[in-house]
C-alpha positions in Angstrom: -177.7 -97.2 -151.8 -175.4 -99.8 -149.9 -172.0 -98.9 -148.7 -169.4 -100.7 -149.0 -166.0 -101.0 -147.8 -163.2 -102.4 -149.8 -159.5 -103.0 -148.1 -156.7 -103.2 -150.6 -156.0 -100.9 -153.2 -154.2 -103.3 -155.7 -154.8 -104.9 -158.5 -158.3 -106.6 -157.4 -159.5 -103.8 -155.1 -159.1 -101.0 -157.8 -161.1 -102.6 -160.5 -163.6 -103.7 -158.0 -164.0 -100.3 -156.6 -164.5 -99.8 -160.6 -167.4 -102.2 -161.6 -169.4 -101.2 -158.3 -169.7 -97.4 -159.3 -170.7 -98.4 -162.4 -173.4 -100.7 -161.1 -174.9 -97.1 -160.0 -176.0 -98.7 -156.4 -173.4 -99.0 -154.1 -171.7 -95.9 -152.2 -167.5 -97.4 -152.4 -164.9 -96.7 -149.7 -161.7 -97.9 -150.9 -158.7 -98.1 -147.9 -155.3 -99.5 -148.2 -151.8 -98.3 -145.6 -150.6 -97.2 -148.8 -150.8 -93.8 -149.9 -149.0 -93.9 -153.2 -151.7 -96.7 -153.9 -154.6 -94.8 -152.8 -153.4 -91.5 -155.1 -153.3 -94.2 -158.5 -156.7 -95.1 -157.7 -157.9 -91.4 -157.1 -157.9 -91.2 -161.3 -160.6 -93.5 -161.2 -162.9 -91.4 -159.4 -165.2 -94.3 -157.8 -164.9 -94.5 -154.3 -164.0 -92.7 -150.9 -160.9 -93.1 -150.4 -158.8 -93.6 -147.0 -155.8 -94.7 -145.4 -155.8 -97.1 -142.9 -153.5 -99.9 -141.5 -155.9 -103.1 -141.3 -153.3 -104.8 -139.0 -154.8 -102.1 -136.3 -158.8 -103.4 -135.4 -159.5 -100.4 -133.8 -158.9 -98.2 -136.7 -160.4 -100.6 -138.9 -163.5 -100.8 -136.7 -164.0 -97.3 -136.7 -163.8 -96.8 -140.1 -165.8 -100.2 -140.9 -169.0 -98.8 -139.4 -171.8 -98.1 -141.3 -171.1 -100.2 -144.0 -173.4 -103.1 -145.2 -170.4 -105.6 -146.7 -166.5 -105.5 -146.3 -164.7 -106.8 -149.1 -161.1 -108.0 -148.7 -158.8 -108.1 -151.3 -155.6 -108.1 -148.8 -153.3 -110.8 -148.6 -154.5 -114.2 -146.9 -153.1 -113.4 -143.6 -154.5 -110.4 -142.9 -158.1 -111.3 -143.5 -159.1 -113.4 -140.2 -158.9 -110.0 -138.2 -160.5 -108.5 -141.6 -163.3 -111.1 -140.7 -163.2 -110.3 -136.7 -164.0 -106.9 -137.7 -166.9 -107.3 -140.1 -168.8 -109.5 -137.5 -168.1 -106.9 -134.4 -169.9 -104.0 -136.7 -172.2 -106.0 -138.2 -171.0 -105.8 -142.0 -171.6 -109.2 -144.1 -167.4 -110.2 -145.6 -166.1 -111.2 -148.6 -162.8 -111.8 -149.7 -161.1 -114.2 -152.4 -158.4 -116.0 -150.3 -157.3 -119.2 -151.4 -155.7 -120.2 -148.0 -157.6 -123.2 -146.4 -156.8 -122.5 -142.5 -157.5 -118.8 -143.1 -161.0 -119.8 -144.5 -161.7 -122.0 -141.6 -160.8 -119.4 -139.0 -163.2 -117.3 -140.8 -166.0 -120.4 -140.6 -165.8 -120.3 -136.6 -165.9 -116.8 -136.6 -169.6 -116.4 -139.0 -171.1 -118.7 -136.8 -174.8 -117.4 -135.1 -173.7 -113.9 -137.3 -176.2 -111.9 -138.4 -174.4 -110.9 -141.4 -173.5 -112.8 -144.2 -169.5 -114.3 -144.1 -168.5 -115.7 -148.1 -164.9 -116.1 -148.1 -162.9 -117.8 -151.5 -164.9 -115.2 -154.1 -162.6 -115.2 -156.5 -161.6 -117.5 -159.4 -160.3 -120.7 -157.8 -161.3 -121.0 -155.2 -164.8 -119.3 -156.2 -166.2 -119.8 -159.9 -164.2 -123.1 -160.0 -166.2 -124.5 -157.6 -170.0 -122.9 -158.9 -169.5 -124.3 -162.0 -168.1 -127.6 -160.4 -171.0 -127.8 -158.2 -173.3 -127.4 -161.2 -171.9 -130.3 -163.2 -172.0 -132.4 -160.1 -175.9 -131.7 -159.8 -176.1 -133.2 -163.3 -175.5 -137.2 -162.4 -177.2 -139.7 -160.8 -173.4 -140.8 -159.3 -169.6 -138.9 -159.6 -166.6 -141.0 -160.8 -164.7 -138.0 -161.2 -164.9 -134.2 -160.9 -161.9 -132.6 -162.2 -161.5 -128.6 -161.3 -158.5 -126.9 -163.6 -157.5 -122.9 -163.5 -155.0 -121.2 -165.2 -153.8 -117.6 -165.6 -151.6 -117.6 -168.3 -149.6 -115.0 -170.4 -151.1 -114.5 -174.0 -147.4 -114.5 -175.3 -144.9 -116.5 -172.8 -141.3 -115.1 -173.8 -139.5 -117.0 -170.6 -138.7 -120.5 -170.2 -141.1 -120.9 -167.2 -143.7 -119.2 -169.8 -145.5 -117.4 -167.3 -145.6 -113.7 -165.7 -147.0 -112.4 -163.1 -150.8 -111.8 -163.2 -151.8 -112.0 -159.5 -150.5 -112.1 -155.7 -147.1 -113.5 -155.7 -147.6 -114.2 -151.9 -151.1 -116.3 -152.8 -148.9 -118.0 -155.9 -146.2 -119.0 -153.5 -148.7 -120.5 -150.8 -150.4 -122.8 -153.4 -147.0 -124.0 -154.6 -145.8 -125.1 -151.4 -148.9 -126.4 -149.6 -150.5 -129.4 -149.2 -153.9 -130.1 -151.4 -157.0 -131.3 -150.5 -158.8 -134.0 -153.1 -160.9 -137.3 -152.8 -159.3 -140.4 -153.6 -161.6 -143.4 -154.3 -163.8 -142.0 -152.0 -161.8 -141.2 -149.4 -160.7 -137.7 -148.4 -156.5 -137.1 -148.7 -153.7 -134.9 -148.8 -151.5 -134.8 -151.8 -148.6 -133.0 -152.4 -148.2 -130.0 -154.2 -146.6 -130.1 -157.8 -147.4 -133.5 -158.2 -150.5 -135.5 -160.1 -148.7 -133.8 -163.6 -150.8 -134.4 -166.4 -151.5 -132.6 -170.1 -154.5 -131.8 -172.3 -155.3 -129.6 -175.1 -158.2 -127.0 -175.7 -159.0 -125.5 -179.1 -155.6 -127.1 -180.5 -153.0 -125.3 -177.2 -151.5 -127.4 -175.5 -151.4 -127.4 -171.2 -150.4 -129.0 -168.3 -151.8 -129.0 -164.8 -150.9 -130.4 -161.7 -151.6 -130.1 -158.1 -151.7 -127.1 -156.1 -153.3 -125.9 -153.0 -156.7 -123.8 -152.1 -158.3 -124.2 -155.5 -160.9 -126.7 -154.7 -162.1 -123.9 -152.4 -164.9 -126.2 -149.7 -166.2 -128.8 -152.5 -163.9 -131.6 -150.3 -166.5 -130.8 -147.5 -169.4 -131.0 -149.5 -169.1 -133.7 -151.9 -167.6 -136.0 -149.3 -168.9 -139.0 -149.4 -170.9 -138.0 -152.6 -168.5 -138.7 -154.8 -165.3 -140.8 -156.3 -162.8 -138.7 -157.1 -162.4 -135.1 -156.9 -159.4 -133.0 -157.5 -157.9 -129.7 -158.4 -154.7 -128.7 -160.5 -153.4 -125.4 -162.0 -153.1 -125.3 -165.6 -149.5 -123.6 -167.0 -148.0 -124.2 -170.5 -145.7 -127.1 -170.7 -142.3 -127.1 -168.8 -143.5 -125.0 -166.2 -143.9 -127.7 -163.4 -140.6 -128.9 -163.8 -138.7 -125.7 -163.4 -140.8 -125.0 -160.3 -139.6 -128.4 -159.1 -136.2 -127.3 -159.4 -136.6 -124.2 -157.6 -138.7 -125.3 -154.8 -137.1 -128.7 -154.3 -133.4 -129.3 -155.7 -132.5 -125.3 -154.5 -134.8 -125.4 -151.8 -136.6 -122.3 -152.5 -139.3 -123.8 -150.7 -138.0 -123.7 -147.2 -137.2 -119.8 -147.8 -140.5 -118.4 -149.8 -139.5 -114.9 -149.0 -136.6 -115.3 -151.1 -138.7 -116.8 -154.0 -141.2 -114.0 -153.6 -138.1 -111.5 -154.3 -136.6 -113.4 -157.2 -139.8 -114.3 -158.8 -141.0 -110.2 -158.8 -137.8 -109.2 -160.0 -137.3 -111.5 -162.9 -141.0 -112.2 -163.9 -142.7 -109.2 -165.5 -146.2 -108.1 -165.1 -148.5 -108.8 -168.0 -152.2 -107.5 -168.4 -151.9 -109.4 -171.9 -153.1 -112.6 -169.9 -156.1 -115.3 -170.8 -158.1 -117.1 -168.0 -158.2 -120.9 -168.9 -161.2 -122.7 -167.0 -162.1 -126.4 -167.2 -164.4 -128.1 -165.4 -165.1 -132.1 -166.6 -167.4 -134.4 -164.5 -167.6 -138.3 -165.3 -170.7 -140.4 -163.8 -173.4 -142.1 -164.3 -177.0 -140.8 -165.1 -180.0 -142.9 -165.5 -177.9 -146.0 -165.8 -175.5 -144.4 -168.8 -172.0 -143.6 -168.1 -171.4 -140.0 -169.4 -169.4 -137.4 -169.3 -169.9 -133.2 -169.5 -167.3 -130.6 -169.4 -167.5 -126.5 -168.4 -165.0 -124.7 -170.8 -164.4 -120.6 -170.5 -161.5 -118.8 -172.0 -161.4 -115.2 -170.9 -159.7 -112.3 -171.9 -158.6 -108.6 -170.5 -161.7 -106.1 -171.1 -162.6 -102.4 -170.4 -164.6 -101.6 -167.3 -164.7 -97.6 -166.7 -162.8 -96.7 -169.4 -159.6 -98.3 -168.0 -158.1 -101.7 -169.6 -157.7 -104.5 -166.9 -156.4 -108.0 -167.0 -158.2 -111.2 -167.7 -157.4 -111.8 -164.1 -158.6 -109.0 -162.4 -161.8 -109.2 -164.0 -162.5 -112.8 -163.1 -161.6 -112.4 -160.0 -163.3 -108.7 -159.5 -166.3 -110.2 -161.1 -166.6 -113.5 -158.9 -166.0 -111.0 -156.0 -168.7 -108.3 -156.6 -171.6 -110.9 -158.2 -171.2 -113.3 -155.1 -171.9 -109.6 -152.5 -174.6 -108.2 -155.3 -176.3 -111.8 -154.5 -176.1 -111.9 -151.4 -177.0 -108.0 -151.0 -180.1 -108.7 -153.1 -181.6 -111.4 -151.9 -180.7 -114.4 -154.4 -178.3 -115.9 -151.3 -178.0 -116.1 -147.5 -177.9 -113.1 -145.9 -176.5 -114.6 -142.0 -173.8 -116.6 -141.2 -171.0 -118.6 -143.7 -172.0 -119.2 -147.2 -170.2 -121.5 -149.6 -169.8 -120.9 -153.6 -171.7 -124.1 -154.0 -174.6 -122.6 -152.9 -174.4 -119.9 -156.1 -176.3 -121.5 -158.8 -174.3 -121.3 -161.7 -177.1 -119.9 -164.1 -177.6 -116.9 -161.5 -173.9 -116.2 -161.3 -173.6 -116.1 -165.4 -176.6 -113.6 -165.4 -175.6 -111.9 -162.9 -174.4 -108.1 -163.7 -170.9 -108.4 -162.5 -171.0 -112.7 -163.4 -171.6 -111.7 -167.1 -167.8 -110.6 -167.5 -167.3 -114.5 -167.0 -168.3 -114.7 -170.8 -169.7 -117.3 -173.4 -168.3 -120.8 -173.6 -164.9 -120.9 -175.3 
């Protein structure tokens, strides 16, 4: 039976802890500084539990040994000593960060490992880019290659029509950091918030536009291979422009630890969410300019017993399927791995990938 060692005891690392003792082959420690944390997840019954600051390596380390895969479910800026410590005992890492200097850091640090290093598991970065990959594999030549993600609430009450479903640190850092795309062919920066646009699915309505992370590595590994290639989040209309106000005419974005405080304390928690995923890809194939789409709608489901959000079973999912793979055989087991190397039919077959659903 594989150990493995999950850090972060909060809404991702719980339900991951979860799914992996019901898989009935991996032995779960679950750590987190937090002992009020820890003691909600003790109900659950499916993993060791212990505290442990991560910021300290050599408590980590010590209690890092032995395990086959570290998991990270910690904020983006603690996981590059996360990383440092999976490759001094050997452990393959995992984590579902959607910061792009964190995920580099973590490149130089998997190289000549003997362990695997997959960071960006999660939704977007993570699926996104399988299912991306897999329509890009489809065409002769890429036009475009459009990647679009949204966690929305089921039932928005609030004029930004949107509650908290996730990290608010890793919803800040996406609203405020540059993006990566291709631009008629050329690789560019664009600015956060902008590149608005709508489109509807299954008669709702939705707009997207740019922010950070999302398009995970896929600007490294379609340059040159394709047109145009870009990423947005999807909200319900009006969203963009209130953030817009916040983050530029107040200037929340020059103080994102006061956004952080005003967003949690005005913006309620919903486990009544739905995980909108699009994926469109225009090219040419044999000649014949055509065009295929990836849709999934996905909803809050049971796992253990416990009712979880759509979000933290995409993202738990993505997580634990990528490490199964990689565990098993069905990806590389040394150095840094990308999510376009996951074939897209494996993930959906996969044990823990099969949460991702049926087309919408």
């Amino acid at each position: 039976m594989k150990k493995i060692l999950i850090l972060g005891a909060g809404k991702i690392g719980r339900i991951a802890a979860v799914m992996l003792k019901e898989s009935g082959d991996y032995a779960v420690t679950l750590a987190d500084a937090s002992g009020d944390m820890l003691e909600i997840c003790a109900k659950d019954d499916a993993a060791t539990l212990i505290k442990v600051d991560v910021t300290d390596e050599a408590a980590l380390k010590d209690v890092a040994k032995g395990h086959d895969a570290i998991l990270s479910t910690c904020p983006f800026f603690l996981n590059v000593a996360i990383a440092r410590v999976a490759r001094a005992v050997g452990a393959s890492y995992f984590d579902v960060t959607e910061d792009v200097e964190t995920t580099r850091a973590i490149r130089e640090i998997s190289k000549g490992a003997d362990s695997a290093f997959v960071p960006q598991c999660g939704l977007a970065p993570g699926f996104i880019s399988i299912a991306a990959h897999d329509l890009f594999k489809r065409f002769d030549h890429v036009n475009k290659l459009r990647l679009r993600v949204g966690a929305l609430p089921q039932n928005p009450t609030n004029r930004l029509k949107y509650n908290l479903t996730w990290s608010t640190d890793g919803l800040i850092n996406e609203y405020l950091n540059p993006c990566e795309a291709i631009l008629n062919g050329k690789r560019v920066e664009v600015l956060p918030l902008e590149g608005y646009e709508r489109f509807t699915i299954d008669g709702t309505e939705y707009e997207a536009f740019n922010t950070s992370g999302g398009v995970g590595a896929l600007c490294d590994m379609l340059d040159g291979k394709v047109d145009n290639l870009d990423y947005k989040t999807v909200r319900y209309p009006g969203h963009q422009e209130i953030l817009k106000i916040l983050i530029e005419d107040l200037r929340l974005g020059e103080r994102p630890d006061m956004m952080k405080e005003i967003f949690e304390n005005a913006l309620p928690i919903t486990k009544q969410d739905v995980i909108v995923i699009f994926a469109d890809a225009i090219g040419t194939r044999r000649g014949e300019l055509c065009e295929e789409s990836f849709i999934r709608k996905v909803h809050g489901t049971r796992v253990g017993g416990i009712d979880w959000s759509a979000i933290q079973i995409t993202t738990s999912a993505g997580l634990c399927a990528v490490m199964d793979m990689v565990l098993t055989g069905k990806l590389p087991s040394q150095g840094y791995v990308r999510q376009e190397e996951v074939r897209l039919e494996d993930f959906l077959q996969n044990r823990f990938g099969r949460y991702f659903g049926k087309p919408a």
